[in-house]
C-alpha positions, -999 to +999 in steps of 0.1 A: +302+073+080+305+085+112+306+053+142+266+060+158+255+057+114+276+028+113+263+010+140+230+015+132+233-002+098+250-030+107+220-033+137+192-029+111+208-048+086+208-078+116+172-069+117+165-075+079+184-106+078+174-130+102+137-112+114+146-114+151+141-092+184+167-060+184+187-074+213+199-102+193+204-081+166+228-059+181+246-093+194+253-101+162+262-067+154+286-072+181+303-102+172+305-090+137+323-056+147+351-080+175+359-100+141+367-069+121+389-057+152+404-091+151+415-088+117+435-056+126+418-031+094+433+001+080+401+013+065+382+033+075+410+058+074+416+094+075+451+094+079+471+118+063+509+106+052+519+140+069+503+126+099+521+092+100+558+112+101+562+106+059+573+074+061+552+041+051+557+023+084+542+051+103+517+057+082+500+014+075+506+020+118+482+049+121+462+036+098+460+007+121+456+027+151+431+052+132+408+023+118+406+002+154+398+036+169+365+037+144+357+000+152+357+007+188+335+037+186+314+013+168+310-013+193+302+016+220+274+026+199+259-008+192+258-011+227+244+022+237+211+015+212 
């Protein structure tokens, strides 16, 4: 799911859920997308081990690095609806 799809569902789904105006919404969507940077995530991830140098602690890294990426193009989309 690409970060602009992704942070339009999370908005609309806001929406559906508590039946309030689209700036709160995308508040919430907000705060909801800074606790799943918090929590550090590897998914989503396209990270190929080839990618990573072969070895496992490269690879959870650009996971790590890859996933936080996604999150933060996230958040830049929420903000730009």
């Amino acid at each position: 799911m690409t970060p602009k799809s992704k942070a339009e569902e999370l908005v609309k789904k806001f929406l559906d859920a508590t039946n309030c105006y689209s700036w709160e919404a995308k508040q919430c969507a907000l705060i909801a997308v800074d606790e799943i940077i918090k929590t550090e995530p590897r998914y989503p991830s396209n990270v190929d081990w080839d990618d990573a140098g072969g070895t496992h602690q490269y690879y959870y890294e650009e996971q790590r690095k890859e996933a936080n990426s996604y999150w933060q193009q996230v958040k830049e989309e929420i903000k730009k609806l």
